[in-house]
N, C-alpha and C positions, 0 to 999 in steps of 0.2 A: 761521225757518220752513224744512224741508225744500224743496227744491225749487227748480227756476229758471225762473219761467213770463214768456214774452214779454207784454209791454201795451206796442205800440206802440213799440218800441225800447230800453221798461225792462224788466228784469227782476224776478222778486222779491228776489233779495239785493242787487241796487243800491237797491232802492224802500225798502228795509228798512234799511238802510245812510244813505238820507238824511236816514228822519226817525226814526231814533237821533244821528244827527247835529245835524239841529234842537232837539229836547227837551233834549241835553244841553250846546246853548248857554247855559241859563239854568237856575236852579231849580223855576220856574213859568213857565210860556209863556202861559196865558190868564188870563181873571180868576178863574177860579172861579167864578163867575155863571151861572145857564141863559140860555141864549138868550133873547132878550126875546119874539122872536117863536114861539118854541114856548111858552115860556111863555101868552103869550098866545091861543096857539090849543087849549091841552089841559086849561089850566086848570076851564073847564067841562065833560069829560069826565068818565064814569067810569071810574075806575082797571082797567087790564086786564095785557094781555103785551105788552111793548113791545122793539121791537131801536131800538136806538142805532147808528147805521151812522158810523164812522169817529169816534169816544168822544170822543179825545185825553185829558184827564186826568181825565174822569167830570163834569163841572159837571152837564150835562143826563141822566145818568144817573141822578145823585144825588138829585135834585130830583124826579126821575119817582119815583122809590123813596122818597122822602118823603111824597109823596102819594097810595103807596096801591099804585103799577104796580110789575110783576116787571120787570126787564128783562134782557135781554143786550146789554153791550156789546160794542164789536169796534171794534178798533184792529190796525194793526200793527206797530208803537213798541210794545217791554218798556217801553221807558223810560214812555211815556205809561199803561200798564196798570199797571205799579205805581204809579206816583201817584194813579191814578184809584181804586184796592184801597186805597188807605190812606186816603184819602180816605172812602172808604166807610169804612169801619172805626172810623176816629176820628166817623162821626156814626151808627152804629150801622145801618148799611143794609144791614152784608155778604150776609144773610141773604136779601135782595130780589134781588140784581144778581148774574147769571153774567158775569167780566169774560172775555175769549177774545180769542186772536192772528187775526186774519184777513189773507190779501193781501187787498181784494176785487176785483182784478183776478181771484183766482182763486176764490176761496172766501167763502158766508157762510152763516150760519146756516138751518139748516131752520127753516121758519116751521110753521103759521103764525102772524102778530102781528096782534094788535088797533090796534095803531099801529106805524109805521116813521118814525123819525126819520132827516131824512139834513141836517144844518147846515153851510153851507158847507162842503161839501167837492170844496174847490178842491185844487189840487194846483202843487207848482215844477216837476214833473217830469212827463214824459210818462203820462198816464194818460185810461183809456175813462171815462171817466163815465158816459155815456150806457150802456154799457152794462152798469157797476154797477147804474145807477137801475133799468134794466127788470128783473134781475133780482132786486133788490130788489121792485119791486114785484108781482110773484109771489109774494112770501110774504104778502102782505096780506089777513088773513081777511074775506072778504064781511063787508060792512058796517064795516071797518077804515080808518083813515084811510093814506095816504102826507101827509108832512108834508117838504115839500122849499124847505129859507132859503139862498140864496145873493147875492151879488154881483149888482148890474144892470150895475156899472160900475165904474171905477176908484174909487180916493180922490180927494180934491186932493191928496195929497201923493203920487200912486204915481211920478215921476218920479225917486224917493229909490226905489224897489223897484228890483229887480236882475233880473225876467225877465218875459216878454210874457207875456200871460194873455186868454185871449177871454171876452167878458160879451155870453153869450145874452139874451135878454131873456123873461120869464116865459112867454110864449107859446113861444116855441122851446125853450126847456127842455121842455114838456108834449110840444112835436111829436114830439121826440127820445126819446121816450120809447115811441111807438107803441103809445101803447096804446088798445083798442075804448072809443068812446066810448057802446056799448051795454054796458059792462062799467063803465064806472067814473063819475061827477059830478065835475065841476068845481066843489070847494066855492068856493073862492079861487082866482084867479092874477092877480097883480098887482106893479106895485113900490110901494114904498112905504120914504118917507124918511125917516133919524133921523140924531139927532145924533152927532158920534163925537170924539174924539180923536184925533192923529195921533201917530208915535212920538216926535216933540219938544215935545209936548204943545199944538201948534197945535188948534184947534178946524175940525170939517170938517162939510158933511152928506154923508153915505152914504147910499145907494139898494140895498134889498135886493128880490131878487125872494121873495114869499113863495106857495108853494104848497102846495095842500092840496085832495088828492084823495079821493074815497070810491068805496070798493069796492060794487059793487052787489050789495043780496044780502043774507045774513042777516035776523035777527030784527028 
């Protein structure tokens, strides 16, 4: 991506630089799978315009475009966008999913979306979240959801990770967001536990915060 824009100490061709780095550790990085908890929160929705904030190799893209929704993803890993394009392709969705390079430190899609996906997106490297999220949520069409799954907390096994990482808690994730609570409902915000695997195949529970906002407004 042109350009070299500061977030906090990173830049964009260092940020770019590391997770071309990560992807091209391995052939496949995630499961392929959507997330359990969008899954479960969009399931009963009807199908609309959806942004995928931070894609990785399309799972929850895919699966949105399965079921009916346009979306655009945005990643900003080549390496993750084309996995996620092939992907699409080999299950016949190309047609549903715009895939696109984004910092979002600097850049994301004009909205508006009827849903905003943002899945764990944690980061190893210096990065705003916070103020990814806000303006993320500005593209969210009146009466559109923000759909926000992250970390409450470590794993049991994070003492095998290699870098410190802070775990807001669902309430601080919303405060940090600033947004008018004459503008938007608190559908969800909570944590809530599942089961996981660890990278040596130990058995763990995880604690995810799952949030899920609504834009006030529309039909």
């Amino acid at each position: 991506m042109a350009g070299r824009v500061q977030a906090r100490g990173m830049d964009t061709t260092d940020a770019k630089e590391h997770w071309e780095q990560h992807y091209g550790e391995r052939d496949r990085i995630w499961s392929g799978r959507v997330n359990v908890r969008l899954a479960e929160v969009v399931s009963p929705l009807t199908a609309g315009h959806a942004l995928d904030v931070g894609c990785g190799e399309g799972a929850d893209a895919c699966w949105l475009a399965g079921r009916g929704w346009t979306v655009v993803a945005v990643d900003i890993s080549d390496t993750a966008l084309q996995r996620a394009t092939e992907v699409a392709e080999e299950r016949g969705l190309s047609d549903r999913i715009e895939f696109a390079q984004h910092d979002l430190s600097d850049s994301l899609p004009d909205g508006p979306f009827d849903l905003i996906s943002a899945q764990f997106l944690h980061s190893m490297i210096p990065f705003d979240r916070p103020r990814v999220l806000k303006r993320a949520a500005g593209a969210v069409r009146p009466g559109g959801l923000f759909v926000i799954v992250d970390h409450a907390g470590p794993p049991p096994w994070a003492s095998k990770l290699a870098h410190h990482h802070e775990f807001p808690s669902a309430d601080e994730v919303v405060g940090s967001l600033e947004l008018d609570d004459a503008d938007w409902e608190r559908v969800r915000v909570e944590a809530v536990e599942r089961q996981a695997t660890g990278p040596d195949g130990e058995a763990g529970m995880l604690v995810d915060n799952v949030i899920v906002l609504r834009r006030r407004g529309g039909d």
